[in-house]
ChimeraX commands (.cxc) that place a marker at each C-alpha (Angstrom):
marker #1 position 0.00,0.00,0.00 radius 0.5
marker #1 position 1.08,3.42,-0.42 radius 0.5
marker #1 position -0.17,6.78,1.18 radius 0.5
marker #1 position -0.35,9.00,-2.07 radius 0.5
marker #1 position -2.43,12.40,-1.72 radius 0.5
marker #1 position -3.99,11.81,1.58 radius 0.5
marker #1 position -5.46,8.81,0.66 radius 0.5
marker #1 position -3.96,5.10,1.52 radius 0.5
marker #1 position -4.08,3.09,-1.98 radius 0.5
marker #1 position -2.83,-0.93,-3.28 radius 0.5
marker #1 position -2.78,-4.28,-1.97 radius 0.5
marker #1 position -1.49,-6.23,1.15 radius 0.5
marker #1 position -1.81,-10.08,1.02 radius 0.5
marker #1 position 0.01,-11.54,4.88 radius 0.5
marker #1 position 0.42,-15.29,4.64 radius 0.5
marker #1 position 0.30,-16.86,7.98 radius 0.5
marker #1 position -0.03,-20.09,9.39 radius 0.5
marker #1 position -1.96,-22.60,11.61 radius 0.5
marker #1 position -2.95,-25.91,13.13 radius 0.5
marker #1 position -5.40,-26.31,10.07 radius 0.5
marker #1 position -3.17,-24.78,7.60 radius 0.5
marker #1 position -2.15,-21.91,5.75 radius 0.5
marker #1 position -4.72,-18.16,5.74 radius 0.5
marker #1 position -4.21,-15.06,4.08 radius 0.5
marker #1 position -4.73,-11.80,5.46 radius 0.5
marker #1 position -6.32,-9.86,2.77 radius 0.5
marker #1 position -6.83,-6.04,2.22 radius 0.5
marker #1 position -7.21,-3.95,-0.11 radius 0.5
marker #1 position -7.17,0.30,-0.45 radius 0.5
marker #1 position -8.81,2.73,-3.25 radius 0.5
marker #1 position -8.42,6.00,-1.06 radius 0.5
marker #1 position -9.91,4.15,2.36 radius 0.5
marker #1 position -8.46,1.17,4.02 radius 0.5
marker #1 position -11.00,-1.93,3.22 radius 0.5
marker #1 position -11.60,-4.06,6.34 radius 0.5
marker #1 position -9.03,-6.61,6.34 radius 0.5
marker #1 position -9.71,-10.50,5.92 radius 0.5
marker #1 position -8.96,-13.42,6.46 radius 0.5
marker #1 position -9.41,-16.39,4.25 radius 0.5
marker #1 position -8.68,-20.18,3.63 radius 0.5
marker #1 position -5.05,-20.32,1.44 radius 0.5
marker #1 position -4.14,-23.20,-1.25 radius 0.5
marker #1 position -0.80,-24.37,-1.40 radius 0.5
marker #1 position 0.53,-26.47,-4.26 radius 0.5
marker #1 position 4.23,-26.00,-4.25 radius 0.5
marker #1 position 5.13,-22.36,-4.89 radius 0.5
marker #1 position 1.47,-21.61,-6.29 radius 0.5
marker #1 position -1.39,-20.13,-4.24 radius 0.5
marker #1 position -4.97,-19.29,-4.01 radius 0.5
marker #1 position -7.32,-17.94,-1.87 radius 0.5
marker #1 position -11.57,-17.49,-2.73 radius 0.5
marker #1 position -12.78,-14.02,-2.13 radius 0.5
marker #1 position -16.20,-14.71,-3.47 radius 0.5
marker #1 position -19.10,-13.12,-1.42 radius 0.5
marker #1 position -16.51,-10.69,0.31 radius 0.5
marker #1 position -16.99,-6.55,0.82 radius 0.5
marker #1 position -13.27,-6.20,1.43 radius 0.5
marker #1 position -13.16,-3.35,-1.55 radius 0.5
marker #1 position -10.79,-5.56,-3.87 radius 0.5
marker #1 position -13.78,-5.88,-5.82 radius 0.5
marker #1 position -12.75,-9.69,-7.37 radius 0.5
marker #1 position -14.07,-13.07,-6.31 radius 0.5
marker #1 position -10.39,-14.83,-6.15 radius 0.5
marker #1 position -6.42,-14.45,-6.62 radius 0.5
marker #1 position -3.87,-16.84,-7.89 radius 0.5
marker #1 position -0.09,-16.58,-8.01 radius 0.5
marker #1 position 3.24,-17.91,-7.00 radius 0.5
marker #1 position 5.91,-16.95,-4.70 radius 0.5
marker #1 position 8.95,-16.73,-5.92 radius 0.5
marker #1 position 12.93,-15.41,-4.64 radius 0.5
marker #1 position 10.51,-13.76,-1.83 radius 0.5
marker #1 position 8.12,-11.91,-4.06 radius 0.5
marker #1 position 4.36,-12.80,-4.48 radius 0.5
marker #1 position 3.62,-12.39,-8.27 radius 0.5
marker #1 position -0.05,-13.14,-9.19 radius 0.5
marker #1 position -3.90,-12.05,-10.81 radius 0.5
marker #1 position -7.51,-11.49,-9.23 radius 0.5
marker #1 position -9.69,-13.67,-11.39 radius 0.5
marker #1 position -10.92,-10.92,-14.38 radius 0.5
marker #1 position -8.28,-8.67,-13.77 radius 0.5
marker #1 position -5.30,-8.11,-16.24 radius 0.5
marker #1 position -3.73,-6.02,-13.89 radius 0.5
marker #1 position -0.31,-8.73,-12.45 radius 0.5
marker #1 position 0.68,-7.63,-8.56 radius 0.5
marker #1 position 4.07,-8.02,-7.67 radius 0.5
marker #1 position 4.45,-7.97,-3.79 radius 0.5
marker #1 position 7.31,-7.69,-2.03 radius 0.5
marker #1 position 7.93,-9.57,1.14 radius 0.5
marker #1 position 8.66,-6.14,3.72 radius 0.5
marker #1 position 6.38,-5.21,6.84 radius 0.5
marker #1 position 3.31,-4.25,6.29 radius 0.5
marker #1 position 2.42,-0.51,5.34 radius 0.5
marker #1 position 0.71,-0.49,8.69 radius 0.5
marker #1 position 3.74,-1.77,10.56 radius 0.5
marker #1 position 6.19,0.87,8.86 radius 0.5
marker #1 position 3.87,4.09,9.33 radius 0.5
marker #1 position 3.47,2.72,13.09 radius 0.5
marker #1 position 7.61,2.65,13.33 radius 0.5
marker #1 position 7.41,6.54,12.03 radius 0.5
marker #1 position 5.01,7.82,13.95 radius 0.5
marker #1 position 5.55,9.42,17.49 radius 0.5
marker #1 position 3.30,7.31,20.45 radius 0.5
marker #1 position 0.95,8.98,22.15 radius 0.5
marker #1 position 1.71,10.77,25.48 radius 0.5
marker link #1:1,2 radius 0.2
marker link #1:2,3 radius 0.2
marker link #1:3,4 radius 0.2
marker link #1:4,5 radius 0.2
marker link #1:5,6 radius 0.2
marker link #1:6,7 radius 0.2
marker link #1:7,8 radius 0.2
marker link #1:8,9 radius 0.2
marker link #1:9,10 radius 0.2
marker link #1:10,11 radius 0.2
marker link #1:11,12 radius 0.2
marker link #1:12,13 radius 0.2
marker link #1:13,14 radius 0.2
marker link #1:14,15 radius 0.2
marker link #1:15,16 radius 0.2
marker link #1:16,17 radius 0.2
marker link #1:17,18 radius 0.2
marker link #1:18,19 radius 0.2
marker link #1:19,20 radius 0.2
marker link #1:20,21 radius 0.2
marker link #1:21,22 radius 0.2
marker link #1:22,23 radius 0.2
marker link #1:23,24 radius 0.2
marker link #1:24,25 radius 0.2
marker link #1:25,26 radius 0.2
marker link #1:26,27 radius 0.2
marker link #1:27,28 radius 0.2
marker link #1:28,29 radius 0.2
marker link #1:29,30 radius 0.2
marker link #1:30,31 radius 0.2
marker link #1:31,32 radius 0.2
marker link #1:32,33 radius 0.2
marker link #1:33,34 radius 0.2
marker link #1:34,35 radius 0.2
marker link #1:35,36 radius 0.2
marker link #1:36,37 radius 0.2
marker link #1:37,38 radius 0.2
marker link #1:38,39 radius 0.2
marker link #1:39,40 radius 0.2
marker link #1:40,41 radius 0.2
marker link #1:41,42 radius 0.2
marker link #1:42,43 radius 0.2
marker link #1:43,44 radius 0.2
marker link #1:44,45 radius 0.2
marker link #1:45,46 radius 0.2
marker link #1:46,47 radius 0.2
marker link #1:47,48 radius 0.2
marker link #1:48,49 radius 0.2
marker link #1:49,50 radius 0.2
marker link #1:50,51 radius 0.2
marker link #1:51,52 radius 0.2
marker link #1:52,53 radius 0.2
marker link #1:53,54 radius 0.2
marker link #1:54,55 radius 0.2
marker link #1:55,56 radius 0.2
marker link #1:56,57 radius 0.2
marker link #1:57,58 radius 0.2
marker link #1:58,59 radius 0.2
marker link #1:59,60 radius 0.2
marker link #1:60,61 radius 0.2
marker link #1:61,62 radius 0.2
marker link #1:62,63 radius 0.2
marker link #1:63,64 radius 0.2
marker link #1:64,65 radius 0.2
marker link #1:65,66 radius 0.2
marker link #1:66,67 radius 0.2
marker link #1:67,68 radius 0.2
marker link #1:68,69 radius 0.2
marker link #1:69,70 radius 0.2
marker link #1:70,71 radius 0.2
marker link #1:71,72 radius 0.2
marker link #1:72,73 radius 0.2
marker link #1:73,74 radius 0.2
marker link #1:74,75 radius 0.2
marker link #1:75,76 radius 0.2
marker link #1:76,77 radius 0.2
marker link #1:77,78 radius 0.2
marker link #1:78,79 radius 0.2
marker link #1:79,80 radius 0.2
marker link #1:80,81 radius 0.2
marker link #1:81,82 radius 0.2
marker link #1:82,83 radius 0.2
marker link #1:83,84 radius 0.2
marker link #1:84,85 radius 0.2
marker link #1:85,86 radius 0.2
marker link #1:86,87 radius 0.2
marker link #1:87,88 radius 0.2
marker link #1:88,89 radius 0.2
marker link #1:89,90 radius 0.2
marker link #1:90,91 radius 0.2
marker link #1:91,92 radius 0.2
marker link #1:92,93 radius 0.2
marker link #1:93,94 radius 0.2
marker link #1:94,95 radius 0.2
marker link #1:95,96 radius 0.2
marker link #1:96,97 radius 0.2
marker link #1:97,98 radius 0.2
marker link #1:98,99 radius 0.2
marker link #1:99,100 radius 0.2
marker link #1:100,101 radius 0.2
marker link #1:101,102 radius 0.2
marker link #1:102,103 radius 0.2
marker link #1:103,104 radius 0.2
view
C-alpha cells in the first residue's frame, strides 16, 4: 500500500499459518483502508490461491492466484489483467506505526 495524496491506496496479502493450515490476510485500499480478511489459502508447491467470493473487502474480485517466488508474491484477481508483484517487507501499517511518534 502506499499513502499517495492523503489517501492510503494498493494491496497487502500476509500469509500466515496454523494448526489447520495456511490463511491469508487480505486487504485492499482505493483511497480508504477496506476491512481486512482473512481467508482459507491453497498451497501447491510455490502456487497459491485464496476465494474471495461473497466478500466486501473493496478488492472488488471473487479470487487471486499466483506464486511466490525469490521472496516476491507475483499473481492475478480472477478478471483482472492487472499482475501484482508484492514484495515480502512489513506491512504498510507496521512501517507508518515505526514513524510515527506514540501517544503521550
Amino acid at each position: 500500500m502506499k499513502d499517495i495524496y492523503g489517501g492510503v491506496y494498493g494491496l497487502e496479502i500476509t500469509i500466515v499459518d496454523s494448526e489447520n493450515g495456511y490463511f491469508a490476510l487480505v486487504q485492499c485500499s482505493n483511497h480508504k483502508p477496506s476491512v481486512p480478511e482473512l481467508v482459507p489459502l491453497a498451497v501447491r508447491g510455490a502456487r497459491i490461491s485464496f476465494d474471495l467470493s461473497g466478500s466486501k473487502n473493496g478488492c472488488g474480485f471473487p479470487s487471486f492466484e499466483g506464486a511466490i517466488r525469490n521472496g516476491t508474491l507475483m499473481g492475478l484477481f480472477y478478471r483482472s489483467s492487472k499482475m501484482y508483484y508484492l514484495q515480502h517487507k512489513p506491512s504498510y501499517w507496521q512501517q507508518r506505526e515505526s514513524t510515527q511518534t506514540p501517544p503521550k
